[in-house]
C-alpha positions in Angstrom: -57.7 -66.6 0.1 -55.3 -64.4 -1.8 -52.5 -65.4 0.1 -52.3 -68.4 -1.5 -52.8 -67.8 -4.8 -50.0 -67.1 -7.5 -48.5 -63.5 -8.2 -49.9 -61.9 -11.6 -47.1 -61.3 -13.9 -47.0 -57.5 -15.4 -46.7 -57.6 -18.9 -43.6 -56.6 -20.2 -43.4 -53.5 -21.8 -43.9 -53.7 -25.8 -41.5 -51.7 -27.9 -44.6 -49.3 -28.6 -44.6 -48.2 -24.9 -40.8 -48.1 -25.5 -40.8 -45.8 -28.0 -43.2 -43.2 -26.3 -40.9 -43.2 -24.1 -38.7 -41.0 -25.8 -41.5 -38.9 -27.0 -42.0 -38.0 -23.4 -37.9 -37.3 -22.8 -38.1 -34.8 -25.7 -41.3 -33.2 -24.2 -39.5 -32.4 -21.0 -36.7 -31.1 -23.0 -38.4 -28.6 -24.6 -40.8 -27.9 -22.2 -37.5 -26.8 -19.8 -36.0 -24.7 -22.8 -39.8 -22.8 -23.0 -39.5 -22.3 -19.2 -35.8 -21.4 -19.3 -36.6 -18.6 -22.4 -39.4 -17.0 -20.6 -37.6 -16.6 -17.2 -34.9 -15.0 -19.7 -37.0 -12.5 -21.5 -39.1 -11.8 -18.1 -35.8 -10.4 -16.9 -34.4 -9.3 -19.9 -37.8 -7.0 -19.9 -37.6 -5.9 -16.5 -34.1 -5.0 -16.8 -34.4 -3.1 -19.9 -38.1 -1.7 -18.8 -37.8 -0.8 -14.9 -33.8 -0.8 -13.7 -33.1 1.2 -17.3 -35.9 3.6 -16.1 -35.3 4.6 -12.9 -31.7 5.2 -13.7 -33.1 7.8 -16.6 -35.4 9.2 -13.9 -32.3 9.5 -11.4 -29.5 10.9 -14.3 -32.6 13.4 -15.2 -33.0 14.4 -11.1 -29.5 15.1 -10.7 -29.1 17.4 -13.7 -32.2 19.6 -12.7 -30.6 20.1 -9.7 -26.7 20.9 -11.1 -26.7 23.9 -13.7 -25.7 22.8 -17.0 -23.0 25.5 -17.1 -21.1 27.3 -14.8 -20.5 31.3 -15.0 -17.1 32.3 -15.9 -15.4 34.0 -13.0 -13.5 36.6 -15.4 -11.2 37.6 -12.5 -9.6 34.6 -11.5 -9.2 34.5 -15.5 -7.9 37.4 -15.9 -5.6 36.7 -12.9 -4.2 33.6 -14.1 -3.3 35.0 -17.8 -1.5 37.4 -16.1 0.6 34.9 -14.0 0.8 32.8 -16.6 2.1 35.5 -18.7 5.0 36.4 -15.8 6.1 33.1 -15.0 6.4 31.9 -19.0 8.1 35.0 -20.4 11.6 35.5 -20.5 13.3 38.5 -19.5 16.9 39.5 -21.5 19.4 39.7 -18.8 21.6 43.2 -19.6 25.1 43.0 -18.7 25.8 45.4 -16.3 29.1 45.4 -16.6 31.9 44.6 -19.4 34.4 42.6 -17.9 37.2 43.9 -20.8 36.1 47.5 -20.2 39.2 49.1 -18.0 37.9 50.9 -14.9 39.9 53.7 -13.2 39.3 53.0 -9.4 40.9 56.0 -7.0 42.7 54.7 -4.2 43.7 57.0 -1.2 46.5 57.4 -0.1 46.3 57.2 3.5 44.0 56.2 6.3 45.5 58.3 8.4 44.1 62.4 9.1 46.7 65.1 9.2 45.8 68.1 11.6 45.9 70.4 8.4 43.0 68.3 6.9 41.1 68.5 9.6 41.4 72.1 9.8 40.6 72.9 6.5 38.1 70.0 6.2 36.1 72.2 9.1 
């Protein structure tokens, strides 16, 4: 019966097995920095190879359908050198008057009619 017989003893690990043992940590390592740089340049290459692309195709669709120039509506130019040319020009104000020059001003005399006026005014 193998109830009653005594448990085997595992050999304890020798420093050989030991040592592999870091053999195996630094395998892992690198094996996670290979993985890590292809998922990097798998999306560094679809970045730069598909989104790049269809944003080219999309800037290249939008100008076909906008002109690259516009036509130069010469009126509307023409009308706004012309108020352009009124509002920034400055007119010389002439003095319409001298305020030292004497002015002889007649006065009547009365307000009020005489018959004879009226008489010889008709």
């Amino acid at each position: 019966m193998n109830l009653l017989r005594k448990k085997q003893k595992l050999p304890e690990p020798s420093t050989k097995e030991i040592g592999g043992m870091h053999k195996v940590k630094i395998l892992n390592i690198v094996s996670i920095c290979i993985i890590m740089a292809s998922v990097a340049g798998t999306a560094w290459f679809v970045y730069t190879s598909i989104y790049q692309t269809i944003g080219r195709v999309q800037t290249l669709l939008l100008l076909d359908y906008k002109p690259q120039f516009e036509p130069i509506n010469f009126k509307l130019y023409n009308d706004t050198l012309e108020n352009w040319d009124k509002k920034y020009t400055v007119q010389v104000l002439q003095i319409s008057r001298n305020p030292f020059q004497k002015i002889e001003l007649s006065i009547p005399s009365s307000t009020i009619t005489t018959s004879t006026e009226e008489i010889t005014e008709n």
